[in-house]
C-alpha positions in Angstrom: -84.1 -3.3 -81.2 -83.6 -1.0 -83.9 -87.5 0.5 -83.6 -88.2 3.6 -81.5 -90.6 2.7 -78.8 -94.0 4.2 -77.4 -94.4 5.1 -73.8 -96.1 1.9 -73.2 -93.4 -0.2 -74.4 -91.3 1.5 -72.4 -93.4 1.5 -69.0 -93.6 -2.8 -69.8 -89.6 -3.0 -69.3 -89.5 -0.3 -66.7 -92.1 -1.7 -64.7 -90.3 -4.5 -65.1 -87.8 -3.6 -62.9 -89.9 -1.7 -60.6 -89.0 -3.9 -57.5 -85.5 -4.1 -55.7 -85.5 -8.4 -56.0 -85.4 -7.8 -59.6 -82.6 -5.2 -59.7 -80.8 -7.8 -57.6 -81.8 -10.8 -60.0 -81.1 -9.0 -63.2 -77.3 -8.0 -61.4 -76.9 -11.5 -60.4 -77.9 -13.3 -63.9 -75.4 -11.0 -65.3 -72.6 -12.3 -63.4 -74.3 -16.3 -63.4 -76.3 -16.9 -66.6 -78.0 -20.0 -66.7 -78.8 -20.0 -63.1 -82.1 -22.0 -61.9 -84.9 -20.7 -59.9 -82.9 -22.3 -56.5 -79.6 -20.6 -57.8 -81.0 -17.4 -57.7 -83.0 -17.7 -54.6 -79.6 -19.2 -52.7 -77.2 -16.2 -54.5 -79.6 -13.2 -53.8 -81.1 -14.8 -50.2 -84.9 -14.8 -50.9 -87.2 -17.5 -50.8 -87.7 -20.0 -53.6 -91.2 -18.8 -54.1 -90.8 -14.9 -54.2 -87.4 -15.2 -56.4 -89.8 -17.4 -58.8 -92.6 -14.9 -59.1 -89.9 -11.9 -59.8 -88.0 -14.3 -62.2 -91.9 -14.6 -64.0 -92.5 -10.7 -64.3 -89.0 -10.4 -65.5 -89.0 -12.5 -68.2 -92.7 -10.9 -68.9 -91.4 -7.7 -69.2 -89.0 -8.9 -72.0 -85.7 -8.6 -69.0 -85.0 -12.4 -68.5 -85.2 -15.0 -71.3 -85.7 -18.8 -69.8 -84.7 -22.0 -71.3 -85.7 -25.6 -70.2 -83.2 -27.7 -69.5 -84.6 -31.1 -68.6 -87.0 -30.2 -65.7 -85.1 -27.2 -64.9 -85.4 -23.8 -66.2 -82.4 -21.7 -66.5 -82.6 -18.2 -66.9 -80.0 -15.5 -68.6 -80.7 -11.3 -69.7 -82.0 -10.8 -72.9 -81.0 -7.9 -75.0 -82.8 -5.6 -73.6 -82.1 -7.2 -69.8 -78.5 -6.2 -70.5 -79.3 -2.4 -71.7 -81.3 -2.0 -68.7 -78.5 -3.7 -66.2 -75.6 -1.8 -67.9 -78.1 1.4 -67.2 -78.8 0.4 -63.3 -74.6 -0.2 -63.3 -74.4 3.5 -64.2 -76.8 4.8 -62.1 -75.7 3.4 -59.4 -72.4 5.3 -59.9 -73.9 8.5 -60.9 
């Protein structure tokens, strides 16, 4: 995290949170790391099918790391999922 990013490196991660289900996924992980597909979907009240394809851009745009647990895949921020959240915490109170 120490390199200065281009403008298309940083359009990847903003994009990345370009949608109000992943604001709400990247808040809840925070709170419940290692949360399944069906955790999140219950916690933030979508559907199982919409959380998963927000979960899949997240972790594409370098937000959401997953690990595989058996046959279930459990999702926490990564380091740059945590600058963003701690940035959407502060904007929200700004």
């Amino acid at each position: 995290m120490g390199s200065i990013k281009n403008s298309r490196q940083m359009e990847r991660h903003f994009k990345g949170i370009a949608n109000h289900w992943r604001i709400e996924i990247l808040q809840v992980v925070r709170d419940n790391p290692d949360s399944s597909v069906d955790e999140l979907a219950t916690m933030v009240g979508g559907h199982f099918k919409t959380i998963s394809e927000h979960t899949r851009r997240l972790v594409q745009a370098g937000l959401l790391q997953k690990t595989y647990r058996g046959r279930t895949v459990v999702h926490a921020l990564s380091p740059y999922g945590k600058i963003f959240v701690r940035f959407i915490k502060s904007f929200q109170h700004s």
